[in-house]
Backbone bond lengths (Angstrom), bond angles and torsions (degrees), N, CA, C in turn:
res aa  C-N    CA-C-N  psi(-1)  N-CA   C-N-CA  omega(-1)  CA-C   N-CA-C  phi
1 X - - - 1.437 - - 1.527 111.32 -
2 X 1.211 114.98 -28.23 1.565 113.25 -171.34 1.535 101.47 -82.39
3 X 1.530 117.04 -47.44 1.659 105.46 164.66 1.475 144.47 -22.00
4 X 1.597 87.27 -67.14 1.915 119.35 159.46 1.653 102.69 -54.46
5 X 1.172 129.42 -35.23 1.346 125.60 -162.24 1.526 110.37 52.30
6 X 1.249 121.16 36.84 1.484 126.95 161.83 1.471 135.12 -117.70
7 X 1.450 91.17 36.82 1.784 104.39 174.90 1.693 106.19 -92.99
8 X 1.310 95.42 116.85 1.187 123.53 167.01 1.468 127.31 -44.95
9 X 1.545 132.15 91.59 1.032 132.03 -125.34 1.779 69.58 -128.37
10 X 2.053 87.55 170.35 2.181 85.23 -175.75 1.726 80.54 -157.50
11 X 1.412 95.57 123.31 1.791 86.72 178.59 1.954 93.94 -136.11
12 X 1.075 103.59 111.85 1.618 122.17 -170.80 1.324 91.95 -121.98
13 X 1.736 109.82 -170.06 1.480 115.63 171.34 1.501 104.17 -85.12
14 X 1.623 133.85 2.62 1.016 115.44 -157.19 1.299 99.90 -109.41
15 X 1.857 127.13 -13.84 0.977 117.34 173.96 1.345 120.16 -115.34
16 X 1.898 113.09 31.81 0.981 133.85 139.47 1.039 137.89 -125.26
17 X 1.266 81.73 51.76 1.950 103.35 -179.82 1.862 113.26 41.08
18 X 1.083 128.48 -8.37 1.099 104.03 150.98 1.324 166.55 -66.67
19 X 1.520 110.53 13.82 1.226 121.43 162.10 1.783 120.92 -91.13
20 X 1.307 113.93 10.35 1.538 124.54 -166.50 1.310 93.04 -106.56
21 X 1.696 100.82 115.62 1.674 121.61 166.30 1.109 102.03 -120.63
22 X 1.263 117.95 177.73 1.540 132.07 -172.44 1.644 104.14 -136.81
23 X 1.562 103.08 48.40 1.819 111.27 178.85 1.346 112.15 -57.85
24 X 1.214 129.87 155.17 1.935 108.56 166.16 1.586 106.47 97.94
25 X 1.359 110.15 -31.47 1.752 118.53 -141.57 1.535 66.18 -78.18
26 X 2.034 102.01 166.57 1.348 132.92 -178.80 1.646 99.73 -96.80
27 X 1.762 117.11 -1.85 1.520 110.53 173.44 1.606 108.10 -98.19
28 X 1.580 120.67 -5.62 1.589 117.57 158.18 1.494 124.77 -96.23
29 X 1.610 102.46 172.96 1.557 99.82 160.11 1.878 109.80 -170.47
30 X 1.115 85.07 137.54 1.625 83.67 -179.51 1.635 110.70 -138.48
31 X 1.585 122.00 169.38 1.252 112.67 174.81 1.568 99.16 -130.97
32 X 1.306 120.92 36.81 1.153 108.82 139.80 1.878 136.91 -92.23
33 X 1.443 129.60 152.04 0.854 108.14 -178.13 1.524 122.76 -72.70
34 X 1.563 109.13 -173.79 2.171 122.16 177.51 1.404 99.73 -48.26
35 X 1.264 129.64 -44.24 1.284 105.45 -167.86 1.759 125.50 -76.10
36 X 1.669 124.40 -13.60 1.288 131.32 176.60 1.069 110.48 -38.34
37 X 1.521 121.18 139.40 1.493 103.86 178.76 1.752 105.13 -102.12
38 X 1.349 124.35 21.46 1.532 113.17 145.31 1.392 106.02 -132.14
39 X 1.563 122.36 149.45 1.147 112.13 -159.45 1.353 96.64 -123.56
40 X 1.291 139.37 -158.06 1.617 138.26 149.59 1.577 105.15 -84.63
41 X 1.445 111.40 125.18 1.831 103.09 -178.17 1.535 97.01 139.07
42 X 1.367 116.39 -39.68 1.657 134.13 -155.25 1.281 106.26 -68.53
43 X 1.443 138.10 175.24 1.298 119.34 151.82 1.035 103.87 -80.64
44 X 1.529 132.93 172.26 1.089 149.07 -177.37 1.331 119.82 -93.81
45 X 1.685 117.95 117.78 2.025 120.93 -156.15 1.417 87.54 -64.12
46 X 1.515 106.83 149.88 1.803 117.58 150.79 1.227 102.64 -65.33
47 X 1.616 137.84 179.77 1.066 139.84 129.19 2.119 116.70 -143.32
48 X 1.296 98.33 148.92 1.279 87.30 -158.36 2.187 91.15 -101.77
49 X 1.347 89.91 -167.58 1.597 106.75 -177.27 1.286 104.30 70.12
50 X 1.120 140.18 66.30 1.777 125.32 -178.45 1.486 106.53 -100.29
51 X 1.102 125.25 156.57 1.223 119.89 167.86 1.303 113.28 -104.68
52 X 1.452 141.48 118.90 1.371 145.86 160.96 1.558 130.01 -87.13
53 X 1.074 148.52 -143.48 1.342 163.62 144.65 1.466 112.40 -104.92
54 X 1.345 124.94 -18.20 1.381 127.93 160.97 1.284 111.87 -117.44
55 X 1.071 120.20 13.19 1.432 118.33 161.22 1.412 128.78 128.92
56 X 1.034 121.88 -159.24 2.179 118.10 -163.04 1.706 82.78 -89.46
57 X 1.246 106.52 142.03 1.787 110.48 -176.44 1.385 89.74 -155.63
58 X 1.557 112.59 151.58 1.373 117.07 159.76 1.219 127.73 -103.62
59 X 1.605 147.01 155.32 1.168 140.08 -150.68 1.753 109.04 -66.78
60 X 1.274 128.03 -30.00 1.171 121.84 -161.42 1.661 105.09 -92.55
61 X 1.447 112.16 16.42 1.273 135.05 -179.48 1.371 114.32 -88.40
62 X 1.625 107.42 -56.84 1.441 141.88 -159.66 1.634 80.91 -87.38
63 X 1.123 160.36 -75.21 1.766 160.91 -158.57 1.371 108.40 -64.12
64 X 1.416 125.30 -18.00 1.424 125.33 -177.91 1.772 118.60 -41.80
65 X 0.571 133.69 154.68 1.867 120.27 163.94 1.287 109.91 127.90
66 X 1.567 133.51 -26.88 1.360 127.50 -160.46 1.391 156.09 85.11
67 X 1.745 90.59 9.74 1.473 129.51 -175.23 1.592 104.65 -118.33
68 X 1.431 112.30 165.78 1.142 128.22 -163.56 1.506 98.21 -84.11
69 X 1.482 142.45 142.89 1.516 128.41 -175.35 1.330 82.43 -139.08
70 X 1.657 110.78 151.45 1.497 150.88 -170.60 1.059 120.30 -123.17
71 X 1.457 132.47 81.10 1.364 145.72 157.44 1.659 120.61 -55.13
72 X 1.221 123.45 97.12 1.331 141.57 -148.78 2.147 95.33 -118.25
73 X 1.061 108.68 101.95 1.166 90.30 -176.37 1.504 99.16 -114.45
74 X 1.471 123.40 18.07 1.516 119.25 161.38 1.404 115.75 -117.26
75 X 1.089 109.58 -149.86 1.977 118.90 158.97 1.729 114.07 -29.27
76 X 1.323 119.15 109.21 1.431 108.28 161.25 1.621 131.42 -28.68
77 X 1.354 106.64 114.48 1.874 101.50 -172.73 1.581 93.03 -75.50
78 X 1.221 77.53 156.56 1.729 107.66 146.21 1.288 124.10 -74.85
79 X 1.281 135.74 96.73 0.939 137.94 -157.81 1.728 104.93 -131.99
80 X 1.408 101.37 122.24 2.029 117.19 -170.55 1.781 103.88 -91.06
81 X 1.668 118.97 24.89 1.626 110.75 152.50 1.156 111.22 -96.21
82 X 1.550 96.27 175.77 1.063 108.25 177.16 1.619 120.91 -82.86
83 X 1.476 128.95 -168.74 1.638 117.08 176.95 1.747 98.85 -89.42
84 X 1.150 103.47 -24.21 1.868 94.83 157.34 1.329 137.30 -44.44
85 X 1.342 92.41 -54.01 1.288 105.48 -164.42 1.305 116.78 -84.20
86 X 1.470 120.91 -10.65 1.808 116.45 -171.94 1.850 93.21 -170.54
87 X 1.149 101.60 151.09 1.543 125.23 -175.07 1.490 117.51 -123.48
88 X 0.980 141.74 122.80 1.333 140.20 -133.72 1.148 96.98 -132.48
89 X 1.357 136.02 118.14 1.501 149.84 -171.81 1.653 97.96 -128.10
90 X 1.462 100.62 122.62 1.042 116.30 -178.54 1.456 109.76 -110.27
91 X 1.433 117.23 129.83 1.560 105.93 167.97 1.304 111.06 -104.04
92 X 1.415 106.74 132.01 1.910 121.70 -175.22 1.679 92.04 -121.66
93 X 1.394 78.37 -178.95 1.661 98.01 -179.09 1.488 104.13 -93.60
94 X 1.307 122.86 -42.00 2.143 126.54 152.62 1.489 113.79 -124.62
95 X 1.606 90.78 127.07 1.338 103.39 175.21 2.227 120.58 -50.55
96 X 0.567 109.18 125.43 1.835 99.10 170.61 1.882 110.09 -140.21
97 X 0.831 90.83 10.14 1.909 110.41 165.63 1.168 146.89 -163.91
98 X 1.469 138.75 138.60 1.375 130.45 -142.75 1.176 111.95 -71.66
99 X 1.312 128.63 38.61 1.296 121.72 157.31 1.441 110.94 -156.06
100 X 1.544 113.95 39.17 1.497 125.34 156.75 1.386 122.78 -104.83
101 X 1.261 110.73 136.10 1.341 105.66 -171.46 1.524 123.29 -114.48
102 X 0.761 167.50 63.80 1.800 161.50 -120.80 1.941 93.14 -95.54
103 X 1.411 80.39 135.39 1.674 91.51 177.39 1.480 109.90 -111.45
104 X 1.512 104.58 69.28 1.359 115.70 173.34 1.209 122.55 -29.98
105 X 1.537 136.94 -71.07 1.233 138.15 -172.84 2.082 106.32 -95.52
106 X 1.168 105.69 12.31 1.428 113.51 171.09 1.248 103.70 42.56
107 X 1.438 108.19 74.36 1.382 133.43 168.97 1.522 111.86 -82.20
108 X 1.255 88.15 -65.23 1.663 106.15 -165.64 1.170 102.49 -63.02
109 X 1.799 139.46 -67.61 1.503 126.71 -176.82 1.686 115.33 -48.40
110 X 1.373 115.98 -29.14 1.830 105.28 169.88 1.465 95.47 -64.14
111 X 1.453 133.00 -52.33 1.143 118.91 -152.18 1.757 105.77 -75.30
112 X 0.459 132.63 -28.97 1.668 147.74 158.83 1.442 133.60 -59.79
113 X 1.594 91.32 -34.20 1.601 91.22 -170.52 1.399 132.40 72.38
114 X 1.402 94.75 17.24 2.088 103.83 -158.06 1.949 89.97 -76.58
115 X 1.214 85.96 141.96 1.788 114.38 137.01 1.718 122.48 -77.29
116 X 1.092 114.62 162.53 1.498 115.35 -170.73 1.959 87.35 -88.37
117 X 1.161 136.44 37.23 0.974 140.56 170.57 1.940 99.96 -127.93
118 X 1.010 126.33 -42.99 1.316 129.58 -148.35 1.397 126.35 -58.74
119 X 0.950 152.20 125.82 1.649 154.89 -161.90 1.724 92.65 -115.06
120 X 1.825 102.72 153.78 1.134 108.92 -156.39 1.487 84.68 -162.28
121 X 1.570 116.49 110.81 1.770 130.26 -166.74 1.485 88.20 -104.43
122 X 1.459 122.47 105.22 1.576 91.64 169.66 1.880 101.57 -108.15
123 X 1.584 105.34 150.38 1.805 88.09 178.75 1.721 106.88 -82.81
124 X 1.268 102.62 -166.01 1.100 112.78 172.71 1.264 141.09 -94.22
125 X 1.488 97.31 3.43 2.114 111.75 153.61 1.439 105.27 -89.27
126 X 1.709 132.01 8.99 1.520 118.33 166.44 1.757 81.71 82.99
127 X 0.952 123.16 95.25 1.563 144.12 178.57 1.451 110.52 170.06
128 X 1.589 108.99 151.32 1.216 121.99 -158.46 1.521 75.86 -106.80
129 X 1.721 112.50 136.18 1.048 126.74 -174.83 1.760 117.69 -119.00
130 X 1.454 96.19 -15.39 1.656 112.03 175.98 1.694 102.55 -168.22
131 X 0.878 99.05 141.80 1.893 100.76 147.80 1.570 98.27 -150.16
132 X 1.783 89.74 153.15 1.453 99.70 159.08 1.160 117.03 -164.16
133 X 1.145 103.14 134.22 1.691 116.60 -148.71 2.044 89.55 -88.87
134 X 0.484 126.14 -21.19 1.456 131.10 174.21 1.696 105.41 -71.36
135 X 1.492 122.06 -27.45 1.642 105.66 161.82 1.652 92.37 97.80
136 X 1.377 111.85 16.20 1.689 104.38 -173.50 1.317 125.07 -80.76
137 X 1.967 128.51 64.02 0.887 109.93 -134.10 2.185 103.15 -82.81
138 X 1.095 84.01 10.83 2.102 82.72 172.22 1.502 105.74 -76.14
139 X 1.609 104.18 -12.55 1.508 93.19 174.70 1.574 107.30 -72.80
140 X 1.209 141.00 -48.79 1.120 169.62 39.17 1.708 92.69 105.67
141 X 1.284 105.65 -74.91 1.520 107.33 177.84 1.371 111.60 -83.55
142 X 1.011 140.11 4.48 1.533 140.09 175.83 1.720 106.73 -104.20
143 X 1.512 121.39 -38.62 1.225 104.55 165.81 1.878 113.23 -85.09
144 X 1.112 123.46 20.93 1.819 113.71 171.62 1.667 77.28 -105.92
145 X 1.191 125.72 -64.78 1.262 111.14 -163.99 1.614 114.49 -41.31
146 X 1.397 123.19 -40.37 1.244 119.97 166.43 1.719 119.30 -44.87
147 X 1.201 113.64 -16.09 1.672 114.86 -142.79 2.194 91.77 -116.52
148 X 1.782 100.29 8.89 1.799 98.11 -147.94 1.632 87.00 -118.10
């Protein structure tokens, strides 16, 4: 078959593992309801057009490193980690520090679904580890503390 070059090849989300979440699991949590179409469990959407202070970046750019990252698309939380442990991406309307992001073509809130309240835990295998559209960021510090 590889000679012929006519092996029938099948590339879906299922045989690139992207349809495997971990919804339900006792390592997420979210307070949105069944019908959201991203939940805590999911992988976590790319989204492109970002606005930075060094420039247009896309989200799976900004999460790189191996730490837990915090998509904050309201009021800065209060948040009880450390700068180890989680990176805090803020979305503004202009970036003016290295960890603001402007969602120029409003990629990221479709892909999210955020409210200008919404928090967004992603871990560090690119999985949504919490959201909560309610802005609860003690939720926030109670599941990293779980993770420390």
């Amino acid at each position: 078959m590889l000679e012929r070059k006519d092996a029938a090849t099948r590339r879906d989300a299922s045989t690139t593992q992207l349809d495997i979440h971990y919804r339900g699991s006792s390592l997420v949590r979210d307070d949105r309801d069944e019908t959201a179409l991203l939940r805590a469990g999911d992988r976590a959407p790319d989204a492109t057009k970002l606005s930075t202070v060094e420039g247009e970046r896309r989200l799976f750019e900004l999460t790189r490193g191996g730490r837990f990252t915090l998509l904050s698309f309201g009021p800065a939380p209060a948040i009880g980690a450390s700068a180890s442990d989680l990176r805090t991406l803020h979305v503004v309307g202009q970036p003016a520090g290295p960890d603001d992001v402007a969602d120029t073509a409003g990629h990221l809130a479709r892909a999210y679904g955020a409210t200008e309240r919404t928090l967004v835990l992603i871990r560090p295998d690119g999985y949504v580890a919490m959201i909560s559209d309610a802005g609860d960021a003690s939720a926030v510090s109670n599941h990293l503390a779980a993770f420390s």
